[in-house]
Structures are given as structure tokens and as C-alpha cells.
C-alpha positions as CSV (number, residue, x, y, z in Angstrom):
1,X,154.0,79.2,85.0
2,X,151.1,80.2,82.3
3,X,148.7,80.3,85.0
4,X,150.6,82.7,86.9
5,X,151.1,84.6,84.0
6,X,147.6,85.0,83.1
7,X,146.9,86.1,86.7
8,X,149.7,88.8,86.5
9,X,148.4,90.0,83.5
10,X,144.8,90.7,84.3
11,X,145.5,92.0,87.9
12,X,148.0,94.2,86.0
13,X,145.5,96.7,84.5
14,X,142.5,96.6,87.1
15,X,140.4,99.6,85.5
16,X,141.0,97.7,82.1
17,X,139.7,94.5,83.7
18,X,136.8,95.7,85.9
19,X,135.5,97.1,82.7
20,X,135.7,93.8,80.7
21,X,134.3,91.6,83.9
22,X,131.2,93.8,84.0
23,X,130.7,93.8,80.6
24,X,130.7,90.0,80.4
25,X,128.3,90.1,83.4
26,X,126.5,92.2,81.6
27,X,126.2,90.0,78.8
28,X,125.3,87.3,80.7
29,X,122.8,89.0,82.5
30,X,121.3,90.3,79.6
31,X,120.7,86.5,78.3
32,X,119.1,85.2,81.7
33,X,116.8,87.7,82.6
34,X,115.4,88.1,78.8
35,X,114.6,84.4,78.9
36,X,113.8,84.4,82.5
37,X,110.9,86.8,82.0
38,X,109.7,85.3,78.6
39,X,109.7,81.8,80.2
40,X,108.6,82.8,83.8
41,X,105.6,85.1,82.6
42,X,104.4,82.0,79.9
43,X,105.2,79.4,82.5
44,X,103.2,81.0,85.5
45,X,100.5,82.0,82.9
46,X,99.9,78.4,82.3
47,X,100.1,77.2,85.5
48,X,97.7,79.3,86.5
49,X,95.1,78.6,83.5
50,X,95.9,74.5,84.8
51,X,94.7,75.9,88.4
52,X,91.5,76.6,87.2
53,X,90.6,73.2,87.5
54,X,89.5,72.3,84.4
55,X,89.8,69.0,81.9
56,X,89.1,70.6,78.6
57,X,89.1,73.9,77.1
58,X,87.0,74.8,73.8
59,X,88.1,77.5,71.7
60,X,87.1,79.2,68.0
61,X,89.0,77.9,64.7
62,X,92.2,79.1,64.5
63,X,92.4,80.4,68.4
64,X,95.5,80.9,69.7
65,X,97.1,79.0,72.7
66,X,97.5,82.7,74.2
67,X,94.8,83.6,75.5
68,X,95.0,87.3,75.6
69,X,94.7,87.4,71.8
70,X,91.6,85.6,72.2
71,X,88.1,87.4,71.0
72,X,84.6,86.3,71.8
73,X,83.6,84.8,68.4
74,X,81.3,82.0,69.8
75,X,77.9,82.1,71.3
76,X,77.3,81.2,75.1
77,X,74.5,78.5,73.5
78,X,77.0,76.3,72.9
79,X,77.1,75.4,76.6
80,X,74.0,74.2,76.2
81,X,75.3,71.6,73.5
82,X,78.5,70.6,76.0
83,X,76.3,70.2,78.9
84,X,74.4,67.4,77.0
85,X,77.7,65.5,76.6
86,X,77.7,62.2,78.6
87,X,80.8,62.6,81.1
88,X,80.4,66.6,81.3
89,X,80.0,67.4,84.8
90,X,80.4,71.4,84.7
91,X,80.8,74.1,82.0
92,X,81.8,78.0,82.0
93,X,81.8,79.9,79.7
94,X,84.5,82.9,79.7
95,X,84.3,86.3,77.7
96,X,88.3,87.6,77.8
97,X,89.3,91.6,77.6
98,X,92.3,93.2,77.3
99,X,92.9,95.9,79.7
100,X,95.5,98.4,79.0
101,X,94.5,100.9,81.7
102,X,97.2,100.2,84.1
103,X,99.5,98.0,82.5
104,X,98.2,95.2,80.7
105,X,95.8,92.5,82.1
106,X,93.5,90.2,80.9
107,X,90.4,90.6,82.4
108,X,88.3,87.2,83.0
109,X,84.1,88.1,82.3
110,X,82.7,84.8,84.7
111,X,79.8,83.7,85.6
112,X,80.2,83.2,89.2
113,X,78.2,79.8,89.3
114,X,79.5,78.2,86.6
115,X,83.2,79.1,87.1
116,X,82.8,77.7,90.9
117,X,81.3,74.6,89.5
118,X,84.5,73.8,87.3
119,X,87.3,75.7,89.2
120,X,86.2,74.9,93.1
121,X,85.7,78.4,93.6
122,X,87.7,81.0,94.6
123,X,89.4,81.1,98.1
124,X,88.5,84.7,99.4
125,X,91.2,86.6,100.9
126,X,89.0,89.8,101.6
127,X,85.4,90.6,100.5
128,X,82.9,88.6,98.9
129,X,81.9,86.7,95.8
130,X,80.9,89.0,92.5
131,X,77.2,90.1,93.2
132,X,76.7,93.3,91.4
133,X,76.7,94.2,87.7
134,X,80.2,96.4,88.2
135,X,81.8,94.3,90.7
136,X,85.3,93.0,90.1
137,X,87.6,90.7,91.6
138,X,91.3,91.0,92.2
139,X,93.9,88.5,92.8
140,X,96.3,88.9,96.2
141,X,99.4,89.7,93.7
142,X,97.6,92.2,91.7
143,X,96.1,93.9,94.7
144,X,99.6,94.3,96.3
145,X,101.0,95.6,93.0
146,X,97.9,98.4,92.4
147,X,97.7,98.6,96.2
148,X,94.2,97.9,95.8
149,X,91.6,96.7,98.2
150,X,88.4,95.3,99.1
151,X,85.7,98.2,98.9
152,X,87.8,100.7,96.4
153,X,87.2,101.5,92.9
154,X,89.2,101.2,89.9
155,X,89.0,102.0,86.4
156,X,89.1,100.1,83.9
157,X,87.6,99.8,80.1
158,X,86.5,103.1,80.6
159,X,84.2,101.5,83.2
160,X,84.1,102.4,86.9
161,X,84.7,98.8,88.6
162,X,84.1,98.1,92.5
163,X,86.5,95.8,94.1
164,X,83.8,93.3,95.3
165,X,86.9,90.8,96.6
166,X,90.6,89.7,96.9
167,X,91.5,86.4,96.0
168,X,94.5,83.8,96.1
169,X,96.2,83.8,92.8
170,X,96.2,81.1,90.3
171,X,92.4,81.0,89.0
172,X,93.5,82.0,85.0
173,X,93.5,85.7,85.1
174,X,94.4,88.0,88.0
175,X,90.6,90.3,87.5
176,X,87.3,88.9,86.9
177,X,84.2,90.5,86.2
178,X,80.5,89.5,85.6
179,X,80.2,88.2,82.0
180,X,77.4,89.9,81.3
181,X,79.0,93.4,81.8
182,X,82.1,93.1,79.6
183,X,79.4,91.9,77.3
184,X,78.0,94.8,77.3
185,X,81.3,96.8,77.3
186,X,83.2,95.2,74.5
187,X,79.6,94.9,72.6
188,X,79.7,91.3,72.5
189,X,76.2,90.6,73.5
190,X,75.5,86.6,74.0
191,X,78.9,85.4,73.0
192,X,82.0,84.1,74.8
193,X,85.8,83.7,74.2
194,X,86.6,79.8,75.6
195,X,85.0,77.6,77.6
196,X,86.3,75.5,80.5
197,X,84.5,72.0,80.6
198,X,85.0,69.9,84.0
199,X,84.5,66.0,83.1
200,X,83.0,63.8,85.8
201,X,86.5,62.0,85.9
202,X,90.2,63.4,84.5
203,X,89.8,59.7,83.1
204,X,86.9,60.7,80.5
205,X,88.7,63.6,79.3
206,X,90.0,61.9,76.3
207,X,86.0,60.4,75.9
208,X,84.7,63.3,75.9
209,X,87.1,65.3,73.6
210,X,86.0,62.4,70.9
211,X,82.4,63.0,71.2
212,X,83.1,67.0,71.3
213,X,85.5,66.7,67.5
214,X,82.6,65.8,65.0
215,X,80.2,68.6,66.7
216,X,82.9,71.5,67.0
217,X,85.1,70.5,63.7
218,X,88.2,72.9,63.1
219,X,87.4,74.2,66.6
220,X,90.2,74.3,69.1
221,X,89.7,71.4,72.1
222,X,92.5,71.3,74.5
223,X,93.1,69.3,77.5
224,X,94.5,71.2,80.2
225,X,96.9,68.9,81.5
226,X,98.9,69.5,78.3
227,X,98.8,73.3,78.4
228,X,102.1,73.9,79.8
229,X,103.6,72.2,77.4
230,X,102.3,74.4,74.9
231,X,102.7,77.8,76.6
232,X,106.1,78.1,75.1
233,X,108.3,81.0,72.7
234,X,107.7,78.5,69.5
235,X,104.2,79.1,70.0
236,X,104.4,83.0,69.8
237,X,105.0,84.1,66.7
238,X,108.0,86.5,66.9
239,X,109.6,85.3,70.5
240,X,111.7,83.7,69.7
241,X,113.3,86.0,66.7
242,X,113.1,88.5,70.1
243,X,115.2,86.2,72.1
244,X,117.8,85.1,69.6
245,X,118.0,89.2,68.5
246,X,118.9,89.5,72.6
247,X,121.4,87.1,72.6
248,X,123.1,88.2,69.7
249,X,122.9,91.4,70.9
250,X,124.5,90.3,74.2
251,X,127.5,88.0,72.3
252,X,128.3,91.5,70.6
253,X,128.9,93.2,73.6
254,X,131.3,91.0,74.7
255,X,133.1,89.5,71.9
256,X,133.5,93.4,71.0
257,X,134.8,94.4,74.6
258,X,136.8,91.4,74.9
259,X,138.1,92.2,71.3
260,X,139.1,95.3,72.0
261,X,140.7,94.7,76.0
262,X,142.7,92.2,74.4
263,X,143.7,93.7,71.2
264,X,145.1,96.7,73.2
265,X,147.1,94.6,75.8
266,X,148.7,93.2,72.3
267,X,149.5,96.2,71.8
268,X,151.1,97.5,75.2
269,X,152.7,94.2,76.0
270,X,154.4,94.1,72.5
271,X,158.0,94.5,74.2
272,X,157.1,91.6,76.4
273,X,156.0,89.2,73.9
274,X,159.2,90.0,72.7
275,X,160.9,89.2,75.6
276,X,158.9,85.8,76.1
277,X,159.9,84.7,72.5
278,X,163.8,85.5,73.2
279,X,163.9,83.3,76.0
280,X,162.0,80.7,74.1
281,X,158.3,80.7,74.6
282,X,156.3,79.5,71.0
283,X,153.4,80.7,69.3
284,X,151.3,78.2,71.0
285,X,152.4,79.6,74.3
286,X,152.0,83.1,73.8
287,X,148.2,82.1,72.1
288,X,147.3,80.0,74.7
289,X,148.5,83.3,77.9
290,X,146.0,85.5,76.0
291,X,143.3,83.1,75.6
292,X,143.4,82.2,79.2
293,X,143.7,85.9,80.6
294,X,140.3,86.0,78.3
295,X,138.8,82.8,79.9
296,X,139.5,83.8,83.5
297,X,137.9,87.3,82.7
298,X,135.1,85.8,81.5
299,X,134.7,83.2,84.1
300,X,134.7,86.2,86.3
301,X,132.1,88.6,84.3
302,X,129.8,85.0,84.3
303,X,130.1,85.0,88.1
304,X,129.6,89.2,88.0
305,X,126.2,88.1,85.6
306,X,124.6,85.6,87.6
307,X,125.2,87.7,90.8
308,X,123.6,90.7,88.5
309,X,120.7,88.7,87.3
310,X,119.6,87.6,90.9
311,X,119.8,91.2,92.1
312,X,118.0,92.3,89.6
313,X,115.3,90.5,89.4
314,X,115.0,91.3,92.9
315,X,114.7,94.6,92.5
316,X,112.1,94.3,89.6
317,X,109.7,91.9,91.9
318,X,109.6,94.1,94.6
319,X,108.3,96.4,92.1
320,X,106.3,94.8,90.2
321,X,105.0,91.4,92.5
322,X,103.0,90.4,89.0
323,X,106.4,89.8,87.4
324,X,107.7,86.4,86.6
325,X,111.4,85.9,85.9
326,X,112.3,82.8,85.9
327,X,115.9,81.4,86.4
328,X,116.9,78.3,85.5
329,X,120.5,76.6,85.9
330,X,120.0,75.1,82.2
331,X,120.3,79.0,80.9
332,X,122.8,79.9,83.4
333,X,124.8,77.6,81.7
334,X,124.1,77.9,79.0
335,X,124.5,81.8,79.1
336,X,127.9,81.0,80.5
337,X,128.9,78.8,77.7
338,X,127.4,82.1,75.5
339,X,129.9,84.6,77.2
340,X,132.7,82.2,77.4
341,X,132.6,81.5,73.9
342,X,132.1,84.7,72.6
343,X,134.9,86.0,74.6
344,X,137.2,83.4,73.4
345,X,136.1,84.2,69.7
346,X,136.6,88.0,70.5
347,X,140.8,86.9,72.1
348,X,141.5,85.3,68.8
349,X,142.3,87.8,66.6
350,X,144.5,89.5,69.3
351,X,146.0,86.5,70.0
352,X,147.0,85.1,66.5
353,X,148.4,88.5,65.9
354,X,150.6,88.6,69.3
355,X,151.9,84.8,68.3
356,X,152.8,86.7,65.0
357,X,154.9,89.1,66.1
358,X,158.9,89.2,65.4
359,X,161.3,88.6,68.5
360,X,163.6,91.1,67.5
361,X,161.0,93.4,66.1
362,X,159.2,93.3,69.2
363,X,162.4,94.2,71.6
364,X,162.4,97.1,69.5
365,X,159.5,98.4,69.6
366,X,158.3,101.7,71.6
């Protein structure tokens, strides 16, 4: 009986409804695809510092686990000090730059021997290996975005780059430059931002970390096999105030649509409530219709939101092939628990004051 009721009810307006679906789906969009790119873009950022190949990565006091906030504070001699280090098979050292010429990318400065002795060495879609002072190299999924290839020119820190080679993705950055060149360019003569140390066995990591902590005290030595764990929002100061101001932001909108959807069928149904209560129906029946007319439109604006978050990051990927958004079931649920709350909260009010209403004043009323 309630069930058909409920049905009834929300096929009975259909603008009314469409308008409260999509605005649930909207909500519940909103929710995925903000954590889906925060967690995609910090999740495929560390997987691809892991792919470097590294055990151990050395960075200045106080250096933060994002790399592109990173300066070059340490001198390029201290690769002399690691490669004394019993256990240390490899070191580079890597001078980082933030390029905001098209979009923002963090340009690697390598030296191309010592980066193929700790990462393997790049596998070479198109051209060949850094060779000149202004060559560059580009990764496959940066290339496709820029439509860039081997032989052309970009720009970048106000520096005319040739595109020495493309490469397959997930080597740390997506461009990478001689060292010696963004030295020059960024005025950091000598000096490097991190470096990546490649231990004769993953087994000596932990060995050679304890020699490394009385030499480089209060510097930052990471093993790379952790670094996923701590690319995360808690990290970054300010994420995740951004992500719990988004999902607020996205419970408003539907606790207020649902709010005011259900507030105004209240309203226009008053004579029926009426009617309901004359033939018997009780306050917990007329609470429980409204609240499950709300439920099965928000069940509907979840389905509406996770059908919206897949198109959409469609459309943004094959726009941007860089972008990560990353969709998980453990937020679509958890978005969907979200909506269905907030829509339930936002059906209370209109609810307690339908189960409110007088019988006799309601068979009156015009």
C-alpha cells in the first residue's frame, strides 16, 4: 500500500521530480569526482615517483612529500658522500621546476646517466636520449595532450626547449631536462632538489637508511616503497578543508532541494493528508509516505550521479589525457550514503509538519 503510494506520488509531478533526481545526482557527482581527482592525481603521482625505480629518496629539512613544492636547497656534492655508502649501487641527483607555461608541470632537471643507472632508463617511444644543452623529454600522455612530438619546440621557463624524445609514462615527472640547464635557468648553479639512491638489494634499504641518519640529520630520507602511502589529502595542508567545504557544499544542495520539493508537496497534498487521516492512516504513516517518496528520489538522483560522474570524467580525459580521476566504490558509497542522508534530513521537516496537520482542518483546506 505505502509503497504504491510513494510511487504515485513522485510519478505524480514529473517536472517537480526530474528536478529533485538531477539535483541529487548532482550532489553526488559533485562528491565523486572532487575526490576522484584529488585522490587519482596524488595516487598516479606516486605511483609514478615508485616507477622510478628507486629504494631511497634524500630530501632537505623540512621537505615536503609533494614534490612540486620542492626547491634545490642542497648541493650536488652530496652525491659524492652517498656514493661512498656501502650498499649504494646508483645515485641521481634531480633539480625540480615548476612550469606554469601551459598548465602546470613539474619539470625533472636529470642527468641522463645517473637517472638510467637508478630508474633502468627510459623506454623511448620516439627520438633519442637528452644530448644537447636545450633538449627536453616528454612523456607519451603529455605529448598527446600538447600534441607535441619528436623534433618540435616548446617553450617553457622562458626557455626555447627541443623535444629530443617521447617516452612511456611513469618515470616521476612527465618533462625532463638536462640538470645543468635548469641550473642555469632557475639560478641554482651546483645544487639539486632530491636525490634518488638505488641500493645493491631492496633488502639493504633499511641498512643503508641507518648509515645515511647520523650524516644527513633533520634531513628527509624516504623509502619509496612507502611513498604511496604518504601521497595522501592529510598530507597537504588545506585538502582536505577543500574536500569537506565540497561535500558540504554538495549536502546543501540537496538537503535544500529536497527541502523545498517536499515542503511544497505538503503543501499541495494538504487535502489528501486529510483524507488519509479520515480514513485512519497515523502520524507514523503519513511520516513514513513522505520519507520514502524522499528515499526513492534520492535513490534515483544516486543512480542519475554515478551515471553523471562516469560521463563526465569521460569527457574531461579525452580532454585532458594528464588527468587522473579516480573512482572508487568506497566513495560511491559513501557519496550515496551522503545524498541519501541529506535528503532524508531535508524530508523531515516537511514531514513532521504533514503528520501535524488537523483531519478536519485539512478537508477544508483550499
Amino acid at each position: 500500500m505505502i509503497r504504491q503510494l510513494v510511487v504515485n506520488n513522485v510519478l505524480h509531478r514529473p517536472i517537480r521530480t526530474a528536478v529533485s533526481i538531477i539535483a541529487v545526482g548532482v550532489e553526488v557527482a559533485l562528491v565523486i569526482l572532487i575526490v576522484g581527482l584529488t585522490s587519482g592525481l596524488l595516487d598516479e603521482t606516486a605511483k609514478r615517483i615508485e616507477g622510478i625505480g628507486a629504494d631511497i629518496m634524500l630530501q632537505p629539512p623540512s621537505a615536503s612529500v609533494f614534490l612540486a613544492f620542492s626547491g634545490a636547497p642542497m648541493p650536488t656534492k652530496i652525491g659524492d658522500k652517498l656514493h661512498e655508502m656501502k650498499y649504494v649501487q646508483a645515485v641521481a641527483p634531480v633539480l625540480l621546476q615548476l612550469s606554469a607555461s601551459s598548465g602546470i608541470d613539474v619539470v625533472y632537471g636529470i642527468d641522463p646517466k645517473t637517472f638510467r643507472d637508478v630508474s633502468g632508463g627510459f623506454v623511448f617511444l620516439a627520438g633519442h636520449d637528452l644530448q644537447a644543452p636545450d633538449d627536453i623529454l616528454i612523456d607519451d600522455w603529455l605529448a598527446k595532450s600538447r600534441q607535441a612530438s619528436a623534433g618540435s619546440t616548446i617553450r617553457m621557463l622562458d626557455h626555447e626547449f627541443h623535444v629530443a624524445g617521447i617516452v612511456e609514462h611513469g618515470k616521476g615527472a612527465r618533462l625532463f631536462g638536462p640538470i645543468s640547464t635548469l641550473q642555469d635557468l632557475s639560478g641554482s648553479r651546483d645544487k639539486a632538489s632530491l636525490f634518488f639512491i638505488k641500493c645493491t638489494s631492496p633488502d639493504r634499504t633499511q641498512d643503508v637508511m641507518d648509515e645515511m641518519s647520523p650524516i644527513f640529520q633533520g634531513y628527509q630520507i624516504r623509502p619509496l616503497k612507502d611513498y604511496l602511502s604518504l601521497m595522501s589529502s592529510a598530507n597537504l595542508p588545506g585538502l582536505d578543508a577543500f574536500i569537506e567545504s565540497m561535500i558540504a557544499l554538495a549536502v546543501s544542495i540537496g538537503f535544500l532541494v529536497i527541502l523545498l520539493s517536499m515542503y511544497t508537496t505538503v503543501i499541495e497534498r494538504t487535502r489528501d493528508i486529510g483524507v488519509l487521516k479520515s480514513i485512519g492512516a497515523s502520524n507514523g504513516y503519513i511520516i513514513r509516505a513522505l520519507l520514502g517518496e524522499s528515499a526513492f528520489i534520492c535513490v534515483l538522483g544516486i543512480a542519475a550521479g554515478i551515471a553523471m560522474s562516469y560521463a563526465t570524467r569521460a569527457v574531461f580525459l579525452s580532454s585532458f589525457p594528464t588527468l587522473s580521476i579516480l573512482i572508487t566504490p568506497n566513495w560511491m558509497v559513501r557519496s550515496a550514503l551522503i545524498a541519501l542522508a541529506g535528503g532524508l534530513l531535508g524530508a523531515s521537516y516537511p514531514a513532521w509538519l504533514a503528520s501535524r496537520k488537523d483531519a478536519i482542518e485539512a478537508l477544508s483546506y483550499d
